[in-house]
C-alpha positions as CSV (number, residue, x, y, z in Angstrom):
1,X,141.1,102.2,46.0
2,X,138.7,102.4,49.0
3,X,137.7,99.0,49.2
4,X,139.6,98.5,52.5
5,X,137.3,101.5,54.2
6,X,134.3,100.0,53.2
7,X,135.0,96.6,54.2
8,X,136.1,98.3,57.7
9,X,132.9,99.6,58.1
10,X,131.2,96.7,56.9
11,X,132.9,94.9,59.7
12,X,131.6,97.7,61.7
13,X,128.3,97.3,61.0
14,X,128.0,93.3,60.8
15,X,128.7,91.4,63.9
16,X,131.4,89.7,61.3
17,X,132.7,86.5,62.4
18,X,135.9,84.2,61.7
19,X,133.8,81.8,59.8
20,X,131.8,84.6,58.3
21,X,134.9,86.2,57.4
22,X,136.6,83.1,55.5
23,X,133.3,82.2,53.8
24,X,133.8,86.0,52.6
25,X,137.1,86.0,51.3
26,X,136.5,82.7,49.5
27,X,133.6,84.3,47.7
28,X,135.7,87.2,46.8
29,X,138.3,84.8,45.2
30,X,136.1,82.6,43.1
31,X,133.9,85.9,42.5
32,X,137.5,87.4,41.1
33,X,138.2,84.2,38.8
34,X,134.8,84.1,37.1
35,X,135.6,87.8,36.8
36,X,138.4,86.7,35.1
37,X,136.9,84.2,32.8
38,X,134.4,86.0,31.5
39,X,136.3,88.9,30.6
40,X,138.4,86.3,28.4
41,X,135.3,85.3,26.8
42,X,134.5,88.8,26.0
43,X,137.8,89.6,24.8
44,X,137.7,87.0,22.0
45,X,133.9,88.0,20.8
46,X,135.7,91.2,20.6
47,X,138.4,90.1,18.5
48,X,136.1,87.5,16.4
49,X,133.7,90.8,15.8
50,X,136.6,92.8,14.8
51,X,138.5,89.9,12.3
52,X,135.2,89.5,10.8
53,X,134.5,93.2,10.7
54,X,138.3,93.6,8.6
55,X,137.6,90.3,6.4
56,X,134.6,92.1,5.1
57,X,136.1,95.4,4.8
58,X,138.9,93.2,2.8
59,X,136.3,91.3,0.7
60,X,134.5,94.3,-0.9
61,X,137.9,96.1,-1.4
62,X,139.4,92.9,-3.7
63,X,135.8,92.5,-5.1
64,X,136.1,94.7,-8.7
65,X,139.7,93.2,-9.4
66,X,138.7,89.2,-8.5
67,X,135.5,90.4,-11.3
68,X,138.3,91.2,-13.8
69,X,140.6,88.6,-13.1
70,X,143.0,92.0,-11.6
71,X,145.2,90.0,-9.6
72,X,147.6,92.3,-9.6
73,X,145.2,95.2,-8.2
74,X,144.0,92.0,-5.9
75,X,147.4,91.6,-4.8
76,X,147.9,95.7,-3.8
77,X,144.9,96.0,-1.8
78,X,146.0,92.2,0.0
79,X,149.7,94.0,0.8
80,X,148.0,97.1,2.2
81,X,147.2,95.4,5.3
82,X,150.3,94.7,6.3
83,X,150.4,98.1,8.2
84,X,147.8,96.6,10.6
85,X,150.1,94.9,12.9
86,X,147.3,92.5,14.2
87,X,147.0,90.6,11.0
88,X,149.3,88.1,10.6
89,X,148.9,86.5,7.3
90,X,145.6,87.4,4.6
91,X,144.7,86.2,1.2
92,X,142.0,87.0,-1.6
93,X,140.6,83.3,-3.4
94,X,138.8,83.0,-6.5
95,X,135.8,81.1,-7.4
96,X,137.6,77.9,-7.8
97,X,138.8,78.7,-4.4
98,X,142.2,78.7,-5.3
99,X,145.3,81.2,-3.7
100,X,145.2,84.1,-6.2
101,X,147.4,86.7,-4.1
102,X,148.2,86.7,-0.3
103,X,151.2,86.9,2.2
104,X,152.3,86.4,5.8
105,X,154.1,88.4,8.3
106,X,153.9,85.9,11.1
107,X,153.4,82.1,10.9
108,X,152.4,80.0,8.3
109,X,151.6,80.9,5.0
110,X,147.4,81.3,3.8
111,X,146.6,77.9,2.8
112,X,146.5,77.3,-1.4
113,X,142.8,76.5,-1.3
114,X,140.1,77.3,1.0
115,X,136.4,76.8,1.6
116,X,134.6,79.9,3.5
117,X,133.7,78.8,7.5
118,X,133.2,79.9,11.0
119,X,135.9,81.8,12.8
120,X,138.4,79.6,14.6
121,X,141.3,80.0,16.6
122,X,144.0,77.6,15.1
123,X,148.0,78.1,15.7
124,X,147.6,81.0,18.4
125,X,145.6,83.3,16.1
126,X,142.2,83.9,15.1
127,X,141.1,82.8,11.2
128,X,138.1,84.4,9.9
129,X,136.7,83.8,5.7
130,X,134.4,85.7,4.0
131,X,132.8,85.3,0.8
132,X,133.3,88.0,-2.1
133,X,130.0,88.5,-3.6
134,X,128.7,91.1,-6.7
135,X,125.8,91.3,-5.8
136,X,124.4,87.4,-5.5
137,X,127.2,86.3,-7.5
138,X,129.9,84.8,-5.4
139,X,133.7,86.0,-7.2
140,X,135.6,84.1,-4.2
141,X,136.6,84.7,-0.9
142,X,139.5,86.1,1.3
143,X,141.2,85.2,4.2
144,X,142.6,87.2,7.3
145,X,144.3,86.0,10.4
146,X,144.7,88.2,12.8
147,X,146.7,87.9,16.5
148,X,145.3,86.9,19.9
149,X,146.8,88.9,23.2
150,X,149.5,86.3,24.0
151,X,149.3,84.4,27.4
152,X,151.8,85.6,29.2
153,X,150.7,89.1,28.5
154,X,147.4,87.9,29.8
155,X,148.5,86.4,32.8
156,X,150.3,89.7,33.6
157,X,146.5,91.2,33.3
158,X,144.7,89.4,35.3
159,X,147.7,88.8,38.0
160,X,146.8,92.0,38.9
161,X,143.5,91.8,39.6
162,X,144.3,88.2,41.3
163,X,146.4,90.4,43.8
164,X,143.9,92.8,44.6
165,X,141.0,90.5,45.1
166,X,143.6,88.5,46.9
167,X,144.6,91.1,49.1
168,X,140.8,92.5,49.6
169,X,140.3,88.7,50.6
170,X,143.0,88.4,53.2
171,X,141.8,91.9,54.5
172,X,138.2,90.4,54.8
173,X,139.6,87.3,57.0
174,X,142.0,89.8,59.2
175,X,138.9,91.7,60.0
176,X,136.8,89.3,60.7
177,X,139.8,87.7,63.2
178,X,140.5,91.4,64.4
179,X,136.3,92.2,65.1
180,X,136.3,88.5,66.8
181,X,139.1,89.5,69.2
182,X,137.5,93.1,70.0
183,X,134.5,91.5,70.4
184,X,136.2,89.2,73.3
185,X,138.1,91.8,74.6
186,X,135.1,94.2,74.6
187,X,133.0,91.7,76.8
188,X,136.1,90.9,79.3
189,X,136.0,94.6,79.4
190,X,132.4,95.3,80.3
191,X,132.7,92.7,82.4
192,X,135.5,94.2,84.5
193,X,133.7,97.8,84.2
194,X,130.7,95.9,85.5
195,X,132.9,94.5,88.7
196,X,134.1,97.9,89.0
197,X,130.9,99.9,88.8
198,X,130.2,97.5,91.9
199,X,133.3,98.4,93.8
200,X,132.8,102.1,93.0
201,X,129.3,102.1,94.4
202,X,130.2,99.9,96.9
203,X,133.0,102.7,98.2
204,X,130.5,106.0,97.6
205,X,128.0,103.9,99.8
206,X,130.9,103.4,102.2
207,X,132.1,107.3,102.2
208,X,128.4,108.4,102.0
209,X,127.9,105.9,105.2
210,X,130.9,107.2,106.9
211,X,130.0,111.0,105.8
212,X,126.4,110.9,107.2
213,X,128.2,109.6,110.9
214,X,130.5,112.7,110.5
215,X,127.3,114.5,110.1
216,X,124.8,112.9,112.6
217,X,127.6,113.2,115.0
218,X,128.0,116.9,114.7
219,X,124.8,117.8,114.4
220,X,123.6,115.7,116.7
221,X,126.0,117.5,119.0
222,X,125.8,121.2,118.1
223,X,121.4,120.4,118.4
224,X,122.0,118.8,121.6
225,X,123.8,121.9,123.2
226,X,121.6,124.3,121.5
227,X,118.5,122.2,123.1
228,X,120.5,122.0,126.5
229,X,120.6,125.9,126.7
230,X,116.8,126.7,125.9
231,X,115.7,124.1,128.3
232,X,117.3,125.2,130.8
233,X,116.8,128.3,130.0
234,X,113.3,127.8,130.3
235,X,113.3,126.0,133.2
236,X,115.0,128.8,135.2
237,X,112.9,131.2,133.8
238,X,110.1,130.0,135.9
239,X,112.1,130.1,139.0
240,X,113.6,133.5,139.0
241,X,111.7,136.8,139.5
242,X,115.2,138.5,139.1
243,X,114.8,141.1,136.4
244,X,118.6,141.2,135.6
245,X,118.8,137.5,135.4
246,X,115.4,137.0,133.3
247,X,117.2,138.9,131.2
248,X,120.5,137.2,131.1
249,X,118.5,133.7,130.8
250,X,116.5,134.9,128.0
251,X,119.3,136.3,125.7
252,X,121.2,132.5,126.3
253,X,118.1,131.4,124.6
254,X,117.8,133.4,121.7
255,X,121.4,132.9,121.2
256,X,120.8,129.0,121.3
257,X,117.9,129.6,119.0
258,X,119.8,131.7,116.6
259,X,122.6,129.2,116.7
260,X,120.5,126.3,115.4
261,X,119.1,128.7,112.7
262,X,122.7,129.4,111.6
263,X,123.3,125.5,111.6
264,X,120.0,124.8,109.7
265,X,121.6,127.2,107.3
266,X,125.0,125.6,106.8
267,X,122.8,122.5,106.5
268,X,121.0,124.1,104.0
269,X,123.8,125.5,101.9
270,X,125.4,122.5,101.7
271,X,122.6,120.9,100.2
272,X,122.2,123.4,97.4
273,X,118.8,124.0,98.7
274,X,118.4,127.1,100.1
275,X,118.3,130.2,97.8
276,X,120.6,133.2,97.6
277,X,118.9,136.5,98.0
278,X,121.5,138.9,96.5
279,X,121.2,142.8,97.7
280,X,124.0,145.1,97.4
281,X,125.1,145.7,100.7
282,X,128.2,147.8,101.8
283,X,130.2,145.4,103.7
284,X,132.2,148.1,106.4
285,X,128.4,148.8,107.4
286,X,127.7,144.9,107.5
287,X,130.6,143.8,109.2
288,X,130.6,146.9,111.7
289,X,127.0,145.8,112.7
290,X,128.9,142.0,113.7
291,X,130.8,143.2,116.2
292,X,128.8,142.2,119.2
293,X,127.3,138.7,117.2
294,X,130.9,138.3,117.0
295,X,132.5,139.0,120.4
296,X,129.6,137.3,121.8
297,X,130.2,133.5,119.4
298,X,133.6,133.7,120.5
299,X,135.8,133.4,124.2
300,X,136.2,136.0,126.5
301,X,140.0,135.5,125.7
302,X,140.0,136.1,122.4
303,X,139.7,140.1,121.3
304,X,138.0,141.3,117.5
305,X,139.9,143.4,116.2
306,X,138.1,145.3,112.9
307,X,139.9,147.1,110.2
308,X,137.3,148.6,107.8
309,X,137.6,151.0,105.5
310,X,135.9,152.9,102.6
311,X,135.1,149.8,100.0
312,X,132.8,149.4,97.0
313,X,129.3,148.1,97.8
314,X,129.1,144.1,96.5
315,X,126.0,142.3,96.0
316,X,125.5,139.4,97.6
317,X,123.6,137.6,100.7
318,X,123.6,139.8,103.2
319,X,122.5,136.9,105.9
320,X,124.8,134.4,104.0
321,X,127.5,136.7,104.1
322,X,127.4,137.1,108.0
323,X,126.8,133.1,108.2
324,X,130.2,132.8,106.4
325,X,132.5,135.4,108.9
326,X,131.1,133.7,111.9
327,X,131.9,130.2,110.6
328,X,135.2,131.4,109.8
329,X,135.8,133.5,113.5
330,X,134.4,130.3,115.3
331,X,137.2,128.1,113.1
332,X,139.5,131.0,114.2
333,X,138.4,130.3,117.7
334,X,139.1,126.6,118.3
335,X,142.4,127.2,116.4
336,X,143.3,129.6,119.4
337,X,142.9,127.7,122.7
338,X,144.4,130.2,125.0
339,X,143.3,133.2,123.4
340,X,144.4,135.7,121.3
341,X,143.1,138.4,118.0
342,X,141.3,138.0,115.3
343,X,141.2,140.4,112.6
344,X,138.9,141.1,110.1
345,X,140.0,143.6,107.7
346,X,138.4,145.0,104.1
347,X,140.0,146.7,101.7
348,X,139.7,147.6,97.4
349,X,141.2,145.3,95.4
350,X,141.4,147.1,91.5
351,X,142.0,144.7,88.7
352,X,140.7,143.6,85.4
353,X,138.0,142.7,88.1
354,X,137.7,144.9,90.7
355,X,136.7,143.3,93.7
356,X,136.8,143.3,97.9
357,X,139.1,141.5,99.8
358,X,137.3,140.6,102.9
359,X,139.8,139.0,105.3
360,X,139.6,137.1,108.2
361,X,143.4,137.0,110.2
362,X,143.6,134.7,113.5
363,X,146.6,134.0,115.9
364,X,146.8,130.5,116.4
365,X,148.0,127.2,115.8
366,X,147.8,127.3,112.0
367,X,147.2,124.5,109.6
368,X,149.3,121.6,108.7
369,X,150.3,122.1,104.7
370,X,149.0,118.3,104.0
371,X,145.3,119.4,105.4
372,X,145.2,123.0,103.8
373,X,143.9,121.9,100.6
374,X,141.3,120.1,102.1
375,X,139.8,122.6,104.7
376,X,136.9,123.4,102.3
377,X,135.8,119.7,102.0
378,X,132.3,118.7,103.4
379,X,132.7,117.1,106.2
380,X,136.3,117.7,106.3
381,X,137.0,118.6,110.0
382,X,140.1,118.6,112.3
383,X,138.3,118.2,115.2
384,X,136.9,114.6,117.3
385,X,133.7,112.7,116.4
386,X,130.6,114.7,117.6
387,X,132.8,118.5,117.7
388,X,131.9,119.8,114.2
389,X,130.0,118.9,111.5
390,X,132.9,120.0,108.9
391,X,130.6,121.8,107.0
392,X,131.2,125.3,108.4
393,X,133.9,126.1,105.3
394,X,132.3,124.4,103.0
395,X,129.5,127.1,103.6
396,X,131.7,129.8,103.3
397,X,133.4,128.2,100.4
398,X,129.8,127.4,97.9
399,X,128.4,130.8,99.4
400,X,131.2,132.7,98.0
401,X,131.4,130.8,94.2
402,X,127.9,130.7,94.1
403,X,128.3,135.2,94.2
404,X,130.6,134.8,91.6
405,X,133.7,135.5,93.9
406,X,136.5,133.6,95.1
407,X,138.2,132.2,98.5
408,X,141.9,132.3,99.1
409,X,143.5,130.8,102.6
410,X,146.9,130.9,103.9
411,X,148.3,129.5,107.0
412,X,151.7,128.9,108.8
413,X,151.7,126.6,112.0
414,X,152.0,128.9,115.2
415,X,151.7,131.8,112.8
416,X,148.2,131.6,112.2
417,X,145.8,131.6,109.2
418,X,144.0,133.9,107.0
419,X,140.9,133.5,104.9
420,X,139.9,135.8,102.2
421,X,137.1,135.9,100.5
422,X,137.4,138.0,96.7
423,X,134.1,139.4,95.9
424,X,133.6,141.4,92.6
425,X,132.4,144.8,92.8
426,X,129.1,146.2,92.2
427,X,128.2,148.8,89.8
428,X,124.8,149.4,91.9
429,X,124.9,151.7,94.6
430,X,123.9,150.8,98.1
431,X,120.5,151.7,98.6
432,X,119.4,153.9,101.4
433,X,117.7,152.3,104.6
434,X,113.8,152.1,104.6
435,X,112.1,154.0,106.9
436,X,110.2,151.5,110.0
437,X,107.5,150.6,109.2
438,X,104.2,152.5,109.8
439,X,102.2,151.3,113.1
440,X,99.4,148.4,112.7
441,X,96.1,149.9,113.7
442,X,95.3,147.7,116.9
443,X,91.9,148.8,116.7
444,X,90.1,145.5,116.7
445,X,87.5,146.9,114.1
446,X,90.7,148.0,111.6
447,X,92.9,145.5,112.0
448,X,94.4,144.0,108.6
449,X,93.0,140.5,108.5
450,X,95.6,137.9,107.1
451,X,95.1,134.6,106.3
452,X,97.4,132.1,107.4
453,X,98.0,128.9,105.6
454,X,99.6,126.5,107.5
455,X,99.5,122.9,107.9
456,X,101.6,122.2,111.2
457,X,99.2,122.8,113.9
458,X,102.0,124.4,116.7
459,X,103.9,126.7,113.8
460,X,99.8,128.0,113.5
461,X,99.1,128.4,117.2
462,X,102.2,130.5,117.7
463,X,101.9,132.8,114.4
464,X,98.3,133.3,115.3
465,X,100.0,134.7,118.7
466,X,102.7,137.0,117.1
467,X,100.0,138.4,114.6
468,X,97.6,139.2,117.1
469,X,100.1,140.9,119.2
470,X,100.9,143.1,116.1
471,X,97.5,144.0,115.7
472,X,96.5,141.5,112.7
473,X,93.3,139.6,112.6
474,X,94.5,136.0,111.8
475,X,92.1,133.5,110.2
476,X,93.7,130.1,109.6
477,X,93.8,127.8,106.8
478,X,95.2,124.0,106.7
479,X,95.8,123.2,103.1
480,X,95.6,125.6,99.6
481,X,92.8,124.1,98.8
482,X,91.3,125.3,102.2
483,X,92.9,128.5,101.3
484,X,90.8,129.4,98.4
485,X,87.6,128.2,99.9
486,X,88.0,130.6,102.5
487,X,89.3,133.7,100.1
488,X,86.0,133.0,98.7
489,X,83.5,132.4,101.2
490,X,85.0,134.2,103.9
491,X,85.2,137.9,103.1
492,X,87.8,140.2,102.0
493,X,91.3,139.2,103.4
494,X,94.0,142.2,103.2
495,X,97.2,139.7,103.2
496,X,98.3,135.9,102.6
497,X,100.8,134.4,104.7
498,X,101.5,131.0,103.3
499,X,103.8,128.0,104.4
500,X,105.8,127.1,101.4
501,X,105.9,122.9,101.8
502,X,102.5,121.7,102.4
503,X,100.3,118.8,101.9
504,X,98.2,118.3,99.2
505,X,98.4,118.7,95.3
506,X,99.2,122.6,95.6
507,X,102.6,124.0,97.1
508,X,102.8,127.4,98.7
509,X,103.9,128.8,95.0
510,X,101.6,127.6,93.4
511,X,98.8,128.9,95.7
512,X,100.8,132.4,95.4
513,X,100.6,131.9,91.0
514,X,96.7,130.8,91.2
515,X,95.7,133.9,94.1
516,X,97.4,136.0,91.8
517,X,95.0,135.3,88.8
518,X,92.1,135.4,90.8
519,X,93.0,138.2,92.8
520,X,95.9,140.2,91.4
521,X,95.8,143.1,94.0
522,X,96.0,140.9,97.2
523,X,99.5,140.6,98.3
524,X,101.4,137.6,99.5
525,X,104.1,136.9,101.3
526,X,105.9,132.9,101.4
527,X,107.9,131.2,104.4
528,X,109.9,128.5,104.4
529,X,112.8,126.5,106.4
530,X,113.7,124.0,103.6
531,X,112.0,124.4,99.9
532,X,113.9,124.0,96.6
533,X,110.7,126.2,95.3
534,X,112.1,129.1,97.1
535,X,115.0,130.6,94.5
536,X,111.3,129.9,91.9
537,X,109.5,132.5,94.2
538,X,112.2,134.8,94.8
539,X,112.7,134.8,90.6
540,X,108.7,135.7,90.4
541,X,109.0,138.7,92.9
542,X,107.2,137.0,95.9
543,X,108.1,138.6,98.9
544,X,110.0,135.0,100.9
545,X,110.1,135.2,105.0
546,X,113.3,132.4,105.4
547,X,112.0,130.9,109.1
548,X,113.1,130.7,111.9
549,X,112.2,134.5,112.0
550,X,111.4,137.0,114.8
551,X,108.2,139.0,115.6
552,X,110.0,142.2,114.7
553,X,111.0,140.5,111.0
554,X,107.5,139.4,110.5
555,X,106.0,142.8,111.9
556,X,108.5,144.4,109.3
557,X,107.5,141.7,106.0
558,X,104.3,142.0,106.5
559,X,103.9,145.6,107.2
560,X,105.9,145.9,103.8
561,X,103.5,144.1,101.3
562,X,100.9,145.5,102.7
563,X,101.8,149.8,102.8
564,X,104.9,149.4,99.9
565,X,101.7,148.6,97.1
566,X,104.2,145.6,96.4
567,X,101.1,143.1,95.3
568,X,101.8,139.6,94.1
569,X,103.7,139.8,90.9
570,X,103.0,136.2,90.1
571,X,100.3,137.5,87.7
572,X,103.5,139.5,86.0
């Protein structure tokens, strides 16, 4: 029976009510008495059609001996029905309408004279008469009475299907109670998921609030020093002729500069903005190359100590990579305030991934346990308000899963603490260094003319400068647009060197994609400081200059696209 699923899903369906639900089950109980009732009624048409049906089957049996006056062949075919246990009593009449033979098993006896009429119940049991005839003479009748289904045996019936539409009925009211109370219960709860949607954006506003001070703070900071150094740096640099401390001044600044590009990065990273640029890269070579970047980040107290041996190449970000060991030597630094070794060690690690354990080993305080699960938080930082953004692990941490490797950290207070970062081998081999670049002519009538797009009006003055000084011939363009008026009003241009982010309806990609169906052999080569277009034009094969950059970077970018026959691929 699966009138209990459907009326479930009914319930479902129907926004089903208490009232609705009582006005449902009454219908089910009258609708399961007239039910009742009229299968009564067709169980005595039934038995009227089948009495009549055996009275005439009777009547043209008895009809040759009631002709002859046979009464006793009349009285053989009247005493075979007695093996039908439904009739009761029968009887064959004559013309007078007299009794001629008949008996009765149950009841009273067939009346002695009888006139042929409707059937009628009488004494528990259906009577049904039907005339003899011979053809349209009329030899007399006969008379059967058969049994009706007793009462109780009736009631028995149809208790049954009283209980099931009763049941059904009570299920129908439960529901409807049942869908009432979810109903209440299922506003109370969006209410309370409401209040709480409130609270929880009322607490991520809080912790974003209190994350961007952390943040402000640091970087306000780290900005200011970095500002503090080139300034003065500067400013002394106009008031010494000393060659030796010119010198000294001007390395301070490119340290500060380089600084705030490593801190843009972080920034960057951290955002999931700025794109990887995998290369496979041996890491003894890389990290061996770090020494001095590294001795010179860190105290004059504290001593590098590098252990590198034969590994396999890995392919990852080469820049990224360095950003991450000199976030984790400076960490190593502040946790060693009188001094002591760091060491950075790499070594094969063979598995059912073989990968290299890169590992960076410090001296000093340690970390509590409590804060060691944490250390890799953004923001998360041990040190005061304005000392650190927190975001310097949290580099290292997304740089690393984002080259499909892994970090591990252990620490022990005044033991020290190690981080290691697990990254899987490369089956690529390390490919061999370039050779420089050939010379720009700095003949002014053979110098490569590049046009630059860019919108900022300083960033233009000063790239103009470094091209010129590399022997390019540097014609300027504000906007795309501008761009590809002057492409094709201007002459022939040997290079493109296009901002990324810049104002207008056209980006610095898609200038690169529409250059590259109008001119498919004219290289181009894309900067940018902050663009989630760049991973889109590293996919195409656009050659991507990441600023801040140097004059030597450009000199060697630029020099690339134009003698490696690496055109635009955007057209690919």
């Amino acid at each position: 029976m699966r009138v209990p699923g459907v009326i479930s899903r009914l319930g479902a369906r129907v926004n089903l009510t208490p009232v609705m639900a009582v006005s449902l089950a009454a219908a089910l109980v009258f609708a399961g008495v007239g039910l009742g009732l009229y299968n009564e009624h067709l169980s005595v048409v039934e038995r009227e059609r089948q009495g009549a049906t055996q009275a005439k089957i009777l009547a043209a049996s008895v009809a040759a001996p009631l002709a002859f006056d046979d009464v006793s062949t009349t009285r053989e075919y009247i005493n075979a029905l007695r093996v039908n246990p439904d009739v009761e009593a029968a009887g064959a009449y004559g013309r007078d309408g007299l009794l001629e033979a008949g008996y009765a098993v149950l009841g009273p006896a067939p009346p002695r004279e009888i006139t042929p009429s409707p059937p009628r119940l009488e004494d528990g049991g259906l009577i049904v008469t039907a005339p003899v005839r011979q053809g349209s003479t009329i030899l007399g009748s006969v008379y059967v009475r058969t049994t009706i289904e007793a009462w109780p045996r009736r009631a028995v019936r149809y208790l049954g299907i009283a209980l099931l539409v009763l049941m059904a009925s009570i299920l129908v009211a439960v529901l409807g109670a049942a869908q009432a109370s979810l109903r209440e219960a299922h506003g109370k709860l969006k209410a309370e998921v409401g209040e709480r949607q409130k609270a929880e954006d009322a607490l991520r506003q809080s912790q974003k609030m209190e994350a961007m001070g952390q943040l402000t703070g640091g970087v306000a900071h780290d900005f200011n020093n970095l500002l503090m150094v080139a300034s003065s740096g500067l400013d002394l640099l106009d008031k010494t002729n000393d060659p030796a401390r010119r010198e000294r001044l001007k390395q301070a600044i490119r340290q500060a500069i380089d600084r705030g590009a490593s801190l843009t990065q972080q920034l960057l990273a951290f955002a999931r903005r700025s794109a990887l640029r995998p290369e496979v890269v041996d890491i003894a070579a890389l990290v061996g190359g770090m020494r001095e970047l590294l001795e010179r980040s860190l105290r004059e107290n504290i001593v590098v100590d590098l252990r590198l041996g034969m590994t396999w190449p890995v392919e990852v970000d080469a820049s990224q990579l360095q950003v991450a060991i000199l976030n984790i030597a400076v960490n190593a630094r502040d946790a060693m305030p009188v001094g002591g070794v760091i060491t950075v060690s790499a070594q094969n690690e063979p598995g059912e991934v073989d990968r290299v354990r890169l590992s960076v080993r410090d001296s000093g305080t340690g970390i509590p346990p409590e804060m060691l699960e944490r250390v890799f938080e953004p923001f998360f930082t041990t040190k005061a308000v304005g000392q650190g953004t927190g975001l310097g692990l949290s580099q290292v941490y997304g740089f690393v899963r984002s080259s499909g490797g892994e970090v591990q950290i252990q620490s022990e207070l005044g033991q020290g603490t190690t981080v290691s970062l697990l990254l899987p081998r490369s089956a690529k081999p390390v490919p061999e260094s370039a050779p420089p670049p050939a010379a720009i002519p700095n003949d002014r009538e053979q110098r490569a003319r590049v046009l630059l797009v860019e919108d900022d009006d300083s960033v233009a003055a000063l790239v103009c400068e470094m091209l010129d000084e590399l022997g390019y011939k540097a014609m300027r363009a504000v906007s795309a647009a501008h761009a590809l008026d002057r492409l094709a009003s201007d002459g022939p241009f040997d290079l493109v060197f296009s901002d990324m982010v810049m104002p207008g309806d056209m980006d610095g990609l898609q200038l690169a994609q529409e250059i590259a169906r109008r001119r498919p052999e004219l290289p181009i080569v894309l900067t940018t400081g902050y663009s989630s277009a760049a991973a889109s034009a590293s996919a195409e094969g656009i050659r991507l200059l990441v600023k801040p950059y140097r004059i030597d970077t450009l000199a060697a970018e630029l020099a690339a696209a134009l003698e490696g026959g690496d055109r635009n691929s955007a057209s690919r």
